[in-house]
C-alpha positions as CSV (number, residue, x, y, z in Angstrom):
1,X,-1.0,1.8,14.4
2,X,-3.4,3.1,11.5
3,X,-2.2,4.3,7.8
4,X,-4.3,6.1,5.7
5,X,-3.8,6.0,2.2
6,X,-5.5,7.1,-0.7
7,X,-5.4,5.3,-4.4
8,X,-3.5,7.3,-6.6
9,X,-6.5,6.9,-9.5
10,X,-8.8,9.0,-6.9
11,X,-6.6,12.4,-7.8
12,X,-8.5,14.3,-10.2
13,X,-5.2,15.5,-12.0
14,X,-1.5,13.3,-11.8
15,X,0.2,16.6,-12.2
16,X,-1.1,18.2,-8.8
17,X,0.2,15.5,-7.2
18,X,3.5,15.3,-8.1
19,X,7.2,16.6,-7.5
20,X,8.0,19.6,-9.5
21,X,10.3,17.4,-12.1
22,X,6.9,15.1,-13.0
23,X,5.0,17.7,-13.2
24,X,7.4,19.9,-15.7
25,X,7.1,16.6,-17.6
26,X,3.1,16.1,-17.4
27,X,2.8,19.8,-18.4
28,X,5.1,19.4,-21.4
29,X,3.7,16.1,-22.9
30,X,0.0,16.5,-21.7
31,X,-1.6,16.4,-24.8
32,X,-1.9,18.1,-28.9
33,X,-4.3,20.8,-28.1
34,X,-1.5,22.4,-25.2
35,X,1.7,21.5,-27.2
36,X,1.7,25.4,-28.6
37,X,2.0,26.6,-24.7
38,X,4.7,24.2,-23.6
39,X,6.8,23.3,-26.3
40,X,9.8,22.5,-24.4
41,X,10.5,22.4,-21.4
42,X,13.0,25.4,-20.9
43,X,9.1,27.3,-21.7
44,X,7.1,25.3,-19.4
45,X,9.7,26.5,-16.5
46,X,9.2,30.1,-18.0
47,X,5.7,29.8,-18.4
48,X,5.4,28.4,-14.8
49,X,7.4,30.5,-13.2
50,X,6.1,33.6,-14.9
51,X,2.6,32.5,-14.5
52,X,2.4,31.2,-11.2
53,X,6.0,31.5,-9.2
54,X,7.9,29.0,-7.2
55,X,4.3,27.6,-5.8
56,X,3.7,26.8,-9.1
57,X,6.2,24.3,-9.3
58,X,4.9,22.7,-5.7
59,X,1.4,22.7,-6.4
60,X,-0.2,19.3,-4.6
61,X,3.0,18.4,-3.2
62,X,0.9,18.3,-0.1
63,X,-1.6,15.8,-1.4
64,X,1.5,13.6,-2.6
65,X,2.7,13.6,0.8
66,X,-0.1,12.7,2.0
67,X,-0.7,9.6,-0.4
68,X,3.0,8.3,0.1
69,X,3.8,9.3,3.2
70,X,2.1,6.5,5.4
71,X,3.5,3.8,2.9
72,X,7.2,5.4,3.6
73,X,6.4,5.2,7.3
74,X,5.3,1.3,7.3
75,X,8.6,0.8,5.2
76,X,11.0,2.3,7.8
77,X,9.4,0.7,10.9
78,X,9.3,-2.8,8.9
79,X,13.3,-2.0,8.1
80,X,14.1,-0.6,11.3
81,X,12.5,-4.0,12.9
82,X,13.6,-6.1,10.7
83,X,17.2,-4.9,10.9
84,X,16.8,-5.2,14.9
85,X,15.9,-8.7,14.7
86,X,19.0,-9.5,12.4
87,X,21.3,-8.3,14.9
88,X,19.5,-9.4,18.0
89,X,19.9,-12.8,15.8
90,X,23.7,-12.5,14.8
91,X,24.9,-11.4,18.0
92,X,23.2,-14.6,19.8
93,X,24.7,-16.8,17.2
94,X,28.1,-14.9,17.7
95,X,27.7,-16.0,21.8
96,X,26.6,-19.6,21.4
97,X,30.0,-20.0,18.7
98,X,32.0,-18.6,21.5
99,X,30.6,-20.2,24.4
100,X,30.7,-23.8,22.2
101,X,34.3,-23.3,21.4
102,X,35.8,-22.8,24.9
């Protein structure tokens, strides 16, 4: 199986990476020089949403599948495996206490 996965320092800009709640937050507290456009955050979702619409509020979303998504994927196949062998393990030990006590 082959992962690709890309350093999160390569993005260019945190915010288009990231779920629509981080990025509210990056866009409120990016820096002095944008505090007078987003000086809360009930006018960064008014600003965004007047601005740029709901795809405003998803903008790289893709990009932050793709950086997480293969690291998910090699998580769930380890659990899944994991938990598989655990059984597989506690149902032979379940047998060999039967079979020892009778």
């Amino acid at each position: 199986m082959f992962c690709l996965s890309i350093p999160s320092n390569t993005l260019p800009n945190p915010s288009e990476s990231s779920p629509p709640s981080t990025f509210l937050a990056l866009r409120h507290h990016q820096n002095n020089t944008t505090t007078h456009l987003y000086p809360n955050v009930r006018a960064c979702i008014r600003r965004t949403w007047a601005e740029e619409g709901s795809r405003g509020f998803y903008r790289g979303l893709g990009t932050n599948l793709v950086r997480v998504l293969p690291g998910t994927c090699v998580t769930f196949v380890v659990y899944e495996n994991i938990a598989h062998l655990l059984r597989t393990f506690a149902t032979r030990r379940e047998l060999e206490t039967r079979s020892g006590n009778e």
